[in-house]
C-alpha positions in Angstrom: 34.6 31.5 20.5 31.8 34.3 21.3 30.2 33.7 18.2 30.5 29.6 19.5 28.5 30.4 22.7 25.9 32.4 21.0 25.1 29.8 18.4 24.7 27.5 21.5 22.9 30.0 24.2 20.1 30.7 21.1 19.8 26.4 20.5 19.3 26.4 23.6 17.0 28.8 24.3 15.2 27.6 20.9 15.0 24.2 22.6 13.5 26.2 26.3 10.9 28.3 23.6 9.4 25.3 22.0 9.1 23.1 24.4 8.5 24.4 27.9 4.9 25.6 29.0 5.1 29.4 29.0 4.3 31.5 32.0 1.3 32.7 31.9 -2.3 32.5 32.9 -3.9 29.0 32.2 -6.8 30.5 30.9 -5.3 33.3 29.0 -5.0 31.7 25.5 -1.1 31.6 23.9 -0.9 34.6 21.0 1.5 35.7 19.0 1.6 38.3 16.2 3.6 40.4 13.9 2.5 44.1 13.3 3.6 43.1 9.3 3.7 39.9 6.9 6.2 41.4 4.2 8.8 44.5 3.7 10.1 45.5 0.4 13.0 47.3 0.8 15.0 49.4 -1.6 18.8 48.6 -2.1 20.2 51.2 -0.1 18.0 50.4 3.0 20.0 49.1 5.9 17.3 48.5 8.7 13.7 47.6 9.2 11.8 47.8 12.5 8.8 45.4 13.4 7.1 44.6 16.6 6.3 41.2 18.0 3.2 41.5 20.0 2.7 38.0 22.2 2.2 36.4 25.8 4.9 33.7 25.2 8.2 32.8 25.0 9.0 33.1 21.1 12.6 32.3 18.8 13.0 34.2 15.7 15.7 32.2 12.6 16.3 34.2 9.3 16.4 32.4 6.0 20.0 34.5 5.1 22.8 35.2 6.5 22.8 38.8 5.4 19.5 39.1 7.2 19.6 39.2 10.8 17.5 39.8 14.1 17.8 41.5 17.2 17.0 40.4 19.9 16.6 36.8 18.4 14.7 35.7 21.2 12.4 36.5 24.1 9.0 37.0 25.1 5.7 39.3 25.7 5.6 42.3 23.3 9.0 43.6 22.0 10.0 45.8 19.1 12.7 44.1 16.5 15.4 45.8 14.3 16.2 43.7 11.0 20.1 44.6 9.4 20.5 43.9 6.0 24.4 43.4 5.6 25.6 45.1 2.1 28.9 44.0 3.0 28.1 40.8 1.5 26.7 42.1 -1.4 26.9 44.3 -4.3 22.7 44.3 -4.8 23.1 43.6 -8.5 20.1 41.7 -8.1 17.2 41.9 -5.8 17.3 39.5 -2.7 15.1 37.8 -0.5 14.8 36.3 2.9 12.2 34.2 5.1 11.9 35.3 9.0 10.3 32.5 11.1 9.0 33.5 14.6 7.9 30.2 16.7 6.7 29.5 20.2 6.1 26.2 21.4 1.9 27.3 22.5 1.3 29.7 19.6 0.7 29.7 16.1 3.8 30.1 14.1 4.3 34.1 12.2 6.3 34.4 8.9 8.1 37.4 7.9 8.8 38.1 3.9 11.7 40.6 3.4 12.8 41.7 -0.1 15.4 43.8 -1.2 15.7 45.4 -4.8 18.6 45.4 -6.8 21.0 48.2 -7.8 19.5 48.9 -10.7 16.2 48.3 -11.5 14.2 49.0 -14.6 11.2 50.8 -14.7 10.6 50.8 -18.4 12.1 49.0 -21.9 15.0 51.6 -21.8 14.7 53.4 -18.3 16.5 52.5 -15.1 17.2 53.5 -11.1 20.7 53.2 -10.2 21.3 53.2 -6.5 23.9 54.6 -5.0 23.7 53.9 -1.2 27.6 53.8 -0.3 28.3 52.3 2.8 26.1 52.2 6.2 29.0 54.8 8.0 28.7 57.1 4.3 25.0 57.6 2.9 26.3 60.4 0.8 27.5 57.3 -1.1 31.0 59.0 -2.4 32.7 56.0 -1.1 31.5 53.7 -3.8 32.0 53.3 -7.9 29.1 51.6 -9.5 29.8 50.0 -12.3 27.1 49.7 -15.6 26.7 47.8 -18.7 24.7 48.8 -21.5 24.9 45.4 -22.6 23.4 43.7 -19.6 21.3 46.6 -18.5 22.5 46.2 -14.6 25.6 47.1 -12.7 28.3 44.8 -13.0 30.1 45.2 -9.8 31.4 47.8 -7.2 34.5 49.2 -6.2 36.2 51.3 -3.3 36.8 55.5 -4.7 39.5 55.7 -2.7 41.4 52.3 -3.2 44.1 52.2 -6.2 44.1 48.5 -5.8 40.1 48.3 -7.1 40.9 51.8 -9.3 43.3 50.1 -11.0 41.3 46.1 -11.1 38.9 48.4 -12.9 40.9 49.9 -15.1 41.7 46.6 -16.6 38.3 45.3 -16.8 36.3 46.3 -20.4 33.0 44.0 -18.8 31.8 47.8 -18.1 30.8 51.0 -19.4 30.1 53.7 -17.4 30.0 54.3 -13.5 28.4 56.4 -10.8 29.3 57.3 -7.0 26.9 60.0 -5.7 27.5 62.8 -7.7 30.3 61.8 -10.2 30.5 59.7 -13.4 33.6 57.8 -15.6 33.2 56.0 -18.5 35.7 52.9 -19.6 38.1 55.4 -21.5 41.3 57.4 -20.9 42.2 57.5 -16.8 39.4 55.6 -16.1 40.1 52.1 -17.8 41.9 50.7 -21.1 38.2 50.5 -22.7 37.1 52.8 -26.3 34.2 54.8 -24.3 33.9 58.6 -24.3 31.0 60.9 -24.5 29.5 63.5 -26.7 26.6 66.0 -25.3 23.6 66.4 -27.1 21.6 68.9 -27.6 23.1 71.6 -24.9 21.2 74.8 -25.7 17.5 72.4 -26.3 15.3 72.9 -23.3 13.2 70.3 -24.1 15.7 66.9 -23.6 12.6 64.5 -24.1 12.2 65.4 -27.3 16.5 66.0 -28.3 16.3 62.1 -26.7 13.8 60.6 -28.8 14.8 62.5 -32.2 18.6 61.2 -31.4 18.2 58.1 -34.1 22.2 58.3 -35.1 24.8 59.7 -33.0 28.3 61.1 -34.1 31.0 58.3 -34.5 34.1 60.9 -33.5 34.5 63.5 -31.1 34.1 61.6 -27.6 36.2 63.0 -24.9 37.8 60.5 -22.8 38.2 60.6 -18.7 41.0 62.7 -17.1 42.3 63.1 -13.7 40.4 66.1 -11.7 39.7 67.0 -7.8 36.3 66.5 -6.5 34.4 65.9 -2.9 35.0 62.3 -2.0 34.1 62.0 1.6 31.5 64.3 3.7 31.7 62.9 7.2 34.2 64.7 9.0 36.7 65.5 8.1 35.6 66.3 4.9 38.2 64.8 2.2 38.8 66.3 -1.8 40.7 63.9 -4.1 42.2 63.6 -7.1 40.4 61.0 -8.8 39.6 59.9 -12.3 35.9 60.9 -13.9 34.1 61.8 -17.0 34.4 65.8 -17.9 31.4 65.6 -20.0 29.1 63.3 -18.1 30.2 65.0 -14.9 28.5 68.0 -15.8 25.1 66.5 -15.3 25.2 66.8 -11.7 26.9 68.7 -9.0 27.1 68.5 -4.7 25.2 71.7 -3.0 27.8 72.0 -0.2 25.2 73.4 2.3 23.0 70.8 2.6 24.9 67.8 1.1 22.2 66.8 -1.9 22.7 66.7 -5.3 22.3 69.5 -7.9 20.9 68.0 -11.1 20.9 69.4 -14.4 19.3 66.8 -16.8 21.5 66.4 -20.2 21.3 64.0 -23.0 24.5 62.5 -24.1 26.1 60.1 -26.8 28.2 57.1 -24.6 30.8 55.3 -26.6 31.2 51.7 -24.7 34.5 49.9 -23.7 34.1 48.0 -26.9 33.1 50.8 -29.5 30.0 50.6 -29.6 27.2 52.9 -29.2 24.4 54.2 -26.8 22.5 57.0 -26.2 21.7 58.4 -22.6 19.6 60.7 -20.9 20.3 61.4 -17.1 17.2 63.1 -15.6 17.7 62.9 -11.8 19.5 62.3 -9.2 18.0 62.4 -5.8 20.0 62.2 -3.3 22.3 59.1 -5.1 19.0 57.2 -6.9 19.9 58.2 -10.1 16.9 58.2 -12.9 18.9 57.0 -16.3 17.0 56.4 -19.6 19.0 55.1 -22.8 19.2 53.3 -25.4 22.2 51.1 -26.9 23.2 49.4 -30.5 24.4 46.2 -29.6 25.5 45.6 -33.6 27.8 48.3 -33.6 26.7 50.7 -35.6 25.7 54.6 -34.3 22.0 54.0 -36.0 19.9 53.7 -32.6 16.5 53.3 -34.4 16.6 49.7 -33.5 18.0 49.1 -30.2 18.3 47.1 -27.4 
């Protein structure tokens, strides 16, 4: 019912904004302007502040329902807060919305807003993987991220601390291998009925650029599989350790610095087995603060030759 009567009281004052003289001056002339056109917004951004500077009555209607405004209405110069809900989505692709500001005596002002995706490419066989967790968490522990080598995005998300999506996942070979902040699983053993593992390469090289590149065909046997183990899965108080299923071997890329809360990352170069055998080579060479810097490459025909990939 609230939600009823606040439909109707911003109709209404819609109505009132466009078509009722504003009060003001007769001889000051009606303005209104926005102190920016367009906002491009990465995927674990949750607000966006812009200020409306006018001498009218103005309305302001977003495009998306994920998108929304406050104050939605008013007059004279105000600051406004955008929310971007990620409730309603898991970002696996980038997102856009259009926020209209009208008065019925000045021109009126559009607002581009767009979000990027999850996982974004920044090269043939690099990609950012974001991992924002939710609004009340940004140490993002609450959150598995779920990748495919063979679409080259995340496939979905699920809850770290909810059997229910632990075990959905388990079940489900459309993925390979995931992230939360600091921890990694791959479809294999604990972590889901898939053939993945890991191998790492190259342990005692120094330079991993080159161990990467001069990877052309990795080892067929040897991947070790998840396992159970206790790790950090919460940071706002109280702070919570859980048993939880992960990768031992890609796990050791990255660990949590306590003190301060940010990621520890050692870069490493590994062999991935995917959930349906096949293989990919990956290189993780950052992680700040959850934005995870991933470059790989992966043999969709099978075969542990990745001198012509995908």
């Amino acid at each position: 019912m609230k939600k009823i009567f606040s439909y109707v009281l911003t109709g209404v004052f819609s109505f009132l904004v466009l078509t009722l003289p504003a009060c003001k001056d007769d001889n000051e002339t009606p303005q209104l302007k926005v102190s920016a056109t367009t906002f491009t917004l990465e995927a674990m951004d949750i607000t966006q502040t812009f200020t409306i500077q006018s001498n009218v009555g103005w309305v302001i209607h977003s495009s998306e329902k994920w998108c929304t405004i406050a104050p939605e209405y008013g007059s004279g110069t105000q600051q406004i807060t955008i929310t971007l809900d990620g409730e309603n989505s898991d970002l696996r692709n980038a997102r856009s919305a259009t926020l209209t500001i009208q008065s019925g005596q000045a021109d009126t002002q559009t607002i581009e807003i767009e979000q990027k995706a999850l996982s974004t490419p920044t090269s043939d066989n690099e990609i950012i993987i974001t991992t924002p967790g939710h609004p009340d968490d940004r140490t993002g522990f609450k959150i598995w991220y779920y990748f495919s080598f063979e679409k080259g995005e995340i496939v979905g998300t699920g809850e770290a601390n909810t059997p229910a999506d632990d075990e959905a996942w388990y079940e489900d070979l459309s993925w390979d291998i995931a992230f939360t902040r600091v921890h990694v699983r791959s479809n294999s053993g604990t972590s889901g009925i898939g053939n993945g593992g890991a191998i790492e390469i190259g342990a005692n090289q120094e330079d991993k650029e080159k161990v990467f590149n001069e990877l052309i065909e990795v080892p067929t046997e040897g991947y070790q599989t998840d396992e159970y183990g206790t790790g950090l899965m919460f940071t706002m108080p109280p702070a919570l350790t859980k048993e939880y299923s992960y990768s031992p071997v890609l796990n050791a890329y990255c660990t949590l610095n306590l003190a301060s809360m940010g990621a520890v990352t050692t870069p490493k170069i590994f062999a991935v087995r995917t959930a349906a055998g096949k293989y990919a080579k990956i290189y993780l060479k950052d992680n700040m603060d959850g934005v995870i810097t991933m470059q790989y490459a992966y043999q969709p025909d099978g075969t542990p030759n990745l001198a012509t990939t995908e």
